[in-house]
C-alpha positions as CSV (number, residue, x, y, z in Angstrom):
1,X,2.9,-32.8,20.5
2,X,1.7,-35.8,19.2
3,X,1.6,-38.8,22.1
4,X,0.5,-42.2,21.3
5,X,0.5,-45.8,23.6
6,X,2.1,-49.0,22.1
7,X,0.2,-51.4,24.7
8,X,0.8,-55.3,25.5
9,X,2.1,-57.8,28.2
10,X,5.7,-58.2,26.4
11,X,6.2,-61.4,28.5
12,X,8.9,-61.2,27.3
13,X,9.2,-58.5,24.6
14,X,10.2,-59.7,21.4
15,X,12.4,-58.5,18.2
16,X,8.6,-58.2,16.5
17,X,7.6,-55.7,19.1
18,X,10.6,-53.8,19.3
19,X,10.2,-53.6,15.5
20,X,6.9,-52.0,16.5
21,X,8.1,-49.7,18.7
22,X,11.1,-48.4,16.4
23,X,8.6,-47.7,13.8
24,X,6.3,-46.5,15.7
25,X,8.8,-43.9,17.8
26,X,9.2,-42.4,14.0
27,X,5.4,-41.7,14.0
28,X,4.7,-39.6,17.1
29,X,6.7,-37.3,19.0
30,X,6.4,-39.6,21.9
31,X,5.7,-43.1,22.4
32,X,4.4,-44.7,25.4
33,X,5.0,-48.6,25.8
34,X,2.4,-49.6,28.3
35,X,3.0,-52.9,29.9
36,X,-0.3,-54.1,30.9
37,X,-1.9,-56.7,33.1
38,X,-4.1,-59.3,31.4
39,X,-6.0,-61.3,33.6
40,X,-6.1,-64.5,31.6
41,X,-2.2,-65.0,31.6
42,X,0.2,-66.0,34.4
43,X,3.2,-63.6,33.1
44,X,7.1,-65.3,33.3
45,X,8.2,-61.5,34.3
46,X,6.4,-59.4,36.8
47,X,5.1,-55.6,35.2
48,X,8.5,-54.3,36.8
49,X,11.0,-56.7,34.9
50,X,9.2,-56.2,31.8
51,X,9.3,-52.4,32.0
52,X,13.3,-52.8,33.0
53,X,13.3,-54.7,29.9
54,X,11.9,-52.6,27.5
55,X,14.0,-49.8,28.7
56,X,17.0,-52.0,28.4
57,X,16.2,-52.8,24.7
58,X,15.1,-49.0,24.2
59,X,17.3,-46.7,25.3
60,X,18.6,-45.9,21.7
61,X,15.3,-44.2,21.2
62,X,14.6,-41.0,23.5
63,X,11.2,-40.2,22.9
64,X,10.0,-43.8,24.2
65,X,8.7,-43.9,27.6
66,X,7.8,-47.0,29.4
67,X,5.5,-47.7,32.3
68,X,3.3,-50.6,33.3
69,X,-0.4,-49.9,34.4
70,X,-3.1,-51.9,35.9
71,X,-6.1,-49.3,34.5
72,X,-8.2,-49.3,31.6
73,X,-6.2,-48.9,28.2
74,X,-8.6,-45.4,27.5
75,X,-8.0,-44.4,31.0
76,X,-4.1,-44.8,30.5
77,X,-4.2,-42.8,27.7
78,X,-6.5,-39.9,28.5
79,X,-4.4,-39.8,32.1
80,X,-1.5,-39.0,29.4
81,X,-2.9,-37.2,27.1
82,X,-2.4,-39.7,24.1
83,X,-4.4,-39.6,21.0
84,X,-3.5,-42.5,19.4
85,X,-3.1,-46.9,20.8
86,X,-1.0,-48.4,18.3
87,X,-1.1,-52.2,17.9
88,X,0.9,-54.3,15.7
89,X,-1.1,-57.1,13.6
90,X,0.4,-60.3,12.6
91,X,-2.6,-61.6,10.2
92,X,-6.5,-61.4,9.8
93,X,-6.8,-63.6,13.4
94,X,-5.1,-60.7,15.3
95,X,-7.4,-58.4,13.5
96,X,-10.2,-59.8,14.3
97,X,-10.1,-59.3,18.4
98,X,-8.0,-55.9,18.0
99,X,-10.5,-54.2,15.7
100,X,-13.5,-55.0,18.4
101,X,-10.6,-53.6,21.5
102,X,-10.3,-50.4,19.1
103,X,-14.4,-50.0,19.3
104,X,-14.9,-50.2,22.8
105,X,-11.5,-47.8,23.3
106,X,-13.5,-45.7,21.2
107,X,-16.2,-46.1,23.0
108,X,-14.5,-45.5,26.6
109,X,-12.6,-42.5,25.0
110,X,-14.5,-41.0,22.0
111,X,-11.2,-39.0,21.0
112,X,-8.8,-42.2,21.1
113,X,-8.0,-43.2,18.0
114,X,-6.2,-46.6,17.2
115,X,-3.2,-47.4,14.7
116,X,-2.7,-50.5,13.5
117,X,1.0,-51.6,12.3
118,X,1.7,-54.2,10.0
119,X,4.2,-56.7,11.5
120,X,7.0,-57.2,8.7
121,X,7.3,-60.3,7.3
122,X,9.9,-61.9,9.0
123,X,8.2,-61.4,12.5
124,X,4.4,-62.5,11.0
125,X,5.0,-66.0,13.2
126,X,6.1,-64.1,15.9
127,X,4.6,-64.5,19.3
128,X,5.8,-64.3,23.1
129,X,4.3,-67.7,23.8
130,X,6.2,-69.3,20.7
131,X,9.6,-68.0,22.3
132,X,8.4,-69.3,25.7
133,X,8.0,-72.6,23.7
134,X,11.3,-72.3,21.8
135,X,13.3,-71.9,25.4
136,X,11.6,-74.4,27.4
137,X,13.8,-76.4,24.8
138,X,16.9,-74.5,25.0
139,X,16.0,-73.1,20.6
140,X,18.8,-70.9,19.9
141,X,16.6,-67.4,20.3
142,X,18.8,-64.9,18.5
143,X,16.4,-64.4,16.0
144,X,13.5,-63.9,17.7
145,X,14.5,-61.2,21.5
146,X,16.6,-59.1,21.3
147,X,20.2,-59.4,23.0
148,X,20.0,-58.0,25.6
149,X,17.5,-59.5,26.9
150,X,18.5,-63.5,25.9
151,X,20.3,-64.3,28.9
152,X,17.3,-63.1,31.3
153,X,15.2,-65.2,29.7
154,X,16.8,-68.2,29.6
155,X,17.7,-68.4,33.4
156,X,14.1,-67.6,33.8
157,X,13.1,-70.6,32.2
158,X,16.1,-73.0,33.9
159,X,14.4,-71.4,37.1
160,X,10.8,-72.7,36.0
161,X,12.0,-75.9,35.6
């Protein structure tokens, strides 16, 4: 069984990463979305809301998992027996910093292997912090999270104000 990890802080997630994940759920037999903890953000949504919103926005797809974890990408994956991190690029930038993550996985987890997917075009300007952006001034966000998750959002960000 092939088992790969679709990491990230999906704060929140967007259409680009569900796109991600769809594709990606076509790949491998499983697919494990990890929400992660990055120390040099202050998330909107704690790990647990994130995870309830993933699964809200993938339930159509029944070999995606999700689960948040505070240890090492490698260690994550070893722990369930993935072979593969896939990480979606937007241009050359986001390259860049994932190729040197993919090295030291490597490094931490000589049989990891990493996948990069191409974001398609219409989600290349796509980022969590735009959308953050975008609501802070009430931006219609139809086009950028999905549904089910729109409403969420926005009374986060009334509740930030």
């Amino acid at each position: 069984m092939s088992i790969a990890v679709y990491p990230g802080s999906f704060d929140p997630i967007t259409l680009g990463h569900l796109n991600i994940i769809e594709r990606a759920s076509h790949i491998f037999d499983k697919l494990i979305v990890c929400v992660g903890y990055n120390r040099s953000k202050s998330p909107m949504f704690t790990a647990g809301e994130r995870v309830e919103m993933i699964r809200k926005v993938t339930g159509h797809l029944p070999n995606v998992e999700v689960e948040a974890s505070p240890e090492l990408l490698a260690e994550f994956a070893r722990r369930k027996g993935a072979c593969v991190i896939v990480k979606g690029l937007r241009a050359v930038s986001d390259f860049e910093s994932e190729f040197a993550m993919s090295l030291i996985n490597k490094k931490l987890s000589p049989e990891l292997d990493t996948m990069f997917l191409m974001a398609e075009e219409r989600f290349l300007y796509l980022s969590s912090s735009a959308v953050k952006e975008l609501g802070a001034y009430h931006a219609d966000l139809s086009d950028f999270l999905p549904r089910e998750v729109i409403e969420e959002f926005k009374a986060r960000i009334d509740a930030r104000r």
